[in-house]
C-alpha positions in Angstrom: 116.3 109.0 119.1 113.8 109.7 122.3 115.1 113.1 122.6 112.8 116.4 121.1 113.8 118.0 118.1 114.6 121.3 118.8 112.1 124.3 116.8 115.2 124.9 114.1 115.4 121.5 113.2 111.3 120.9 112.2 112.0 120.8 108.8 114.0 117.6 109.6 110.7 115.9 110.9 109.2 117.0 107.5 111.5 115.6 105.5 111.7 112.4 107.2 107.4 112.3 106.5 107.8 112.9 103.1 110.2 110.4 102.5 108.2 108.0 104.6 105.2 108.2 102.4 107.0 108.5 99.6 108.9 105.1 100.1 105.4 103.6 101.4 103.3 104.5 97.7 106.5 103.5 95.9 107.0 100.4 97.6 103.5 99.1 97.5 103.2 99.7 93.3 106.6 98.1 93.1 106.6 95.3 95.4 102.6 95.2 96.5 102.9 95.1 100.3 103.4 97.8 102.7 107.1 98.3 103.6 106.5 101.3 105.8 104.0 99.7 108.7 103.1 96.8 110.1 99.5 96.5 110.1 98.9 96.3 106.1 101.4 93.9 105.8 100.3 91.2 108.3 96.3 91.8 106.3 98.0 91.2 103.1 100.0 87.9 104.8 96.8 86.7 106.0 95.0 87.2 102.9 97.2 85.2 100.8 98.1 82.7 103.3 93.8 82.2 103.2 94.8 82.0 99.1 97.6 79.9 99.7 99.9 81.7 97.8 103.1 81.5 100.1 105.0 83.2 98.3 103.3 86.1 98.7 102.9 85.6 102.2 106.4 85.1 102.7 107.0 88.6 101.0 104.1 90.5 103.2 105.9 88.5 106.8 109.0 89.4 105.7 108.4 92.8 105.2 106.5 93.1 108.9 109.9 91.4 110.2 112.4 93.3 108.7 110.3 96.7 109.6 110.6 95.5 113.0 114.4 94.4 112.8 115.1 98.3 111.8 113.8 99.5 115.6 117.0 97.3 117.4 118.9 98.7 114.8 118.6 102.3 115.7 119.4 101.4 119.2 123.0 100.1 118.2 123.4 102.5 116.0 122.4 105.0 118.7 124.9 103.6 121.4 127.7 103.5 118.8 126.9 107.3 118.3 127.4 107.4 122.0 131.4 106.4 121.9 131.5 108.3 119.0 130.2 112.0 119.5 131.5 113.6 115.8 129.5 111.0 114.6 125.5 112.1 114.9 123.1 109.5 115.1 120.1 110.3 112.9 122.8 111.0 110.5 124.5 107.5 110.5 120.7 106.2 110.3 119.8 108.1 107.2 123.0 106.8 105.5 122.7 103.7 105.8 118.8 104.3 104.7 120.2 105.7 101.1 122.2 102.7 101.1 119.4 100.4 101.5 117.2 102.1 99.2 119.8 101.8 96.3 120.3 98.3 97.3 116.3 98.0 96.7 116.4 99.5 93.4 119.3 97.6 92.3 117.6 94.2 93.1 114.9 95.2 90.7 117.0 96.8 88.3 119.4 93.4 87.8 116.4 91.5 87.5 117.2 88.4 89.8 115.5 85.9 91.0 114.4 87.4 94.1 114.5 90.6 93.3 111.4 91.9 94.9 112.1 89.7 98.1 115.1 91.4 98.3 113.4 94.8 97.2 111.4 94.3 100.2 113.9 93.3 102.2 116.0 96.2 102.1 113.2 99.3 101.5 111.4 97.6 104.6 114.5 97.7 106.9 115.0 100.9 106.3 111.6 102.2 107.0 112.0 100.9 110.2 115.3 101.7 111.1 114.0 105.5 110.3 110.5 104.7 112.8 113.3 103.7 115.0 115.9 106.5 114.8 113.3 109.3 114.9 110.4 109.2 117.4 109.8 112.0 118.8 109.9 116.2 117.9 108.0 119.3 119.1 107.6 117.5 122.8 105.4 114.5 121.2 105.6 111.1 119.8 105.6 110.7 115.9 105.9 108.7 113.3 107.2 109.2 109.9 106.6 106.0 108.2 103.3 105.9 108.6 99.9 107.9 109.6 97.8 105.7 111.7 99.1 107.1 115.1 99.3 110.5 113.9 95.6 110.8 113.2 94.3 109.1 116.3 96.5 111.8 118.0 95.5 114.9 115.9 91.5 113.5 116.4 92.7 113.3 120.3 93.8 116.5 120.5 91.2 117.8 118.4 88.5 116.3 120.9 90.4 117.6 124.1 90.7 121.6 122.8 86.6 121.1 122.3 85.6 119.7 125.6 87.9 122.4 127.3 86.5 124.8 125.4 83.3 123.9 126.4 84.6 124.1 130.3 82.9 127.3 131.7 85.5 130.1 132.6 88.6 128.3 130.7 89.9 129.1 127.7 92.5 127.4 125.6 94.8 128.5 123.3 95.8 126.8 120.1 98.1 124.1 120.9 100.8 124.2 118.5 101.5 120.4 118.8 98.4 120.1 116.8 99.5 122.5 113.9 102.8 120.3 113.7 100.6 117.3 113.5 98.6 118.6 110.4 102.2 119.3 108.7 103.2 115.7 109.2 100.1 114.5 107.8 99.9 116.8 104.9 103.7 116.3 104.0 103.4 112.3 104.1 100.5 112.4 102.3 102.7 114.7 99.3 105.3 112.1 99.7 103.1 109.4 98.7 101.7 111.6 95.9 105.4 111.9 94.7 106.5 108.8 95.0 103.4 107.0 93.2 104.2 109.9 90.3 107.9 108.8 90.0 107.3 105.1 90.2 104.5 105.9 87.0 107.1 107.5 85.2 110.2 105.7 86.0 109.3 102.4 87.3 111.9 100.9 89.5 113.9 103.9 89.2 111.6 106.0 90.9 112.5 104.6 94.3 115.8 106.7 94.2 114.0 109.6 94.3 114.0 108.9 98.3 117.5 108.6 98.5 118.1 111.9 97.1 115.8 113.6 99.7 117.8 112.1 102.3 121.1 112.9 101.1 119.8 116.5 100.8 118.9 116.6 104.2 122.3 115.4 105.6 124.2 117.9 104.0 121.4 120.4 105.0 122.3 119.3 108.4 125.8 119.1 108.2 126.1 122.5 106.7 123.9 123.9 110.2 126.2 121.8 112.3 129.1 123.9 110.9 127.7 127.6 111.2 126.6 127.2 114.6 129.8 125.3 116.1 131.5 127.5 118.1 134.3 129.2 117.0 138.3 128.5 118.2 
């Protein structure tokens, strides 16, 4: 979605973090690769490709690839939104997210054969279908999966605001892009504390904790969508 987020709709961008970090520590104690990002991933391929445990790579290259499949997968999800207007896009995305996730925690809870290729499978194409669905809020890029662009942009900002400060005769004031960049950071960060506590407590089942948050969040959103639609 490359549109901004209107200012009542933050909290959306919130939730979104805390369920990407959440799904990130969750993922990585239950399946031992990073299913939110790319970078740890293709490290952890390399490393056990050097080990030549293929399996393992297999697991860490498949999760970079399915992350990756989730971006094209907004896009048709977005133009089928399109034809159908009743039918919001982020909303279709985060369905089918909850579906995934279950489908994760059922492939561990059935204990099959693959069941943390599959795991990985599904939690990874769903982190990326949600880095694809939601990119941008407040007027900048984000990402809710994971934090590596985030920082460089809060240090970025950070560095700017100083050297214009420093400017003789212009002042700045506090750029409130910057405050919504510390709240993403801070929330992911609590998602990943929350998810590592669930999956300690209830192992595979912990992962479902995700899916709640989402479903939450739809029927926050649908409930907005009906006060403020205008009335006949």
């Amino acid at each position: 979605m490359n549109a901004d987020i209107h200012p009542p709709d933050m909290s959306l961008s919130f939730g979104l973090a805390f369920v990407g970090g959440y799904c990130d520590a969750a993922g990585f104690l239950l399946a031992k690769t990073f299913t939110g990002h790319i970078t740890g991933s293709l490290v952890l391929g390399a490393i056990t490709m050097a080990a030549r445990d293929w399996r393992g790579a297999l697991a860490h290259f498949s999760s970079t690839a399915c992350f990756l499949t989730g971006v094209p997968l907004s896009v048709l999800i977005a133009r089928f939104a399109s034809v159908w207007p009743s039918w919001p896009m982020l909303g279709i995305a985060m369905g089918i997210e909850i579906i995934l996730i279950v489908a994760s925690y059922l492939a561990l809870a059935f204990h099959r054969a693959s069941a943390v290729e599959i795991f990985i499978v599904c939690l990874s194409l769903a982190l990326g279908l949600q880095n694809g669905a939601f990119r941008r809020t407040g007027g900048i890029s984000v990402h809710t999966t994971y934090l590596t662009g985030m920082i460089t942009d809060l240090i970025a900002n950070k560095a700017e605001n100083v050297t214009f400060q420093m400017t003789p005769r212009r002042t700045t004031a506090l750029d409130p892009k910057i405050g919504l960049l510390w709240g993403l950071w801070a929330v992911f960060v609590l998602g990943a504390a929350a998810g590592a506590v669930a999956v300690f407590h209830f192992n595979a089942a912990g992962i479902l904790g995700a899916a709640f948050v989402l479903l939450a969040m739809i029927v926050r959103n649908s409930l907005v969508a009906l006060r403020t639609q205008p009335a006949n």
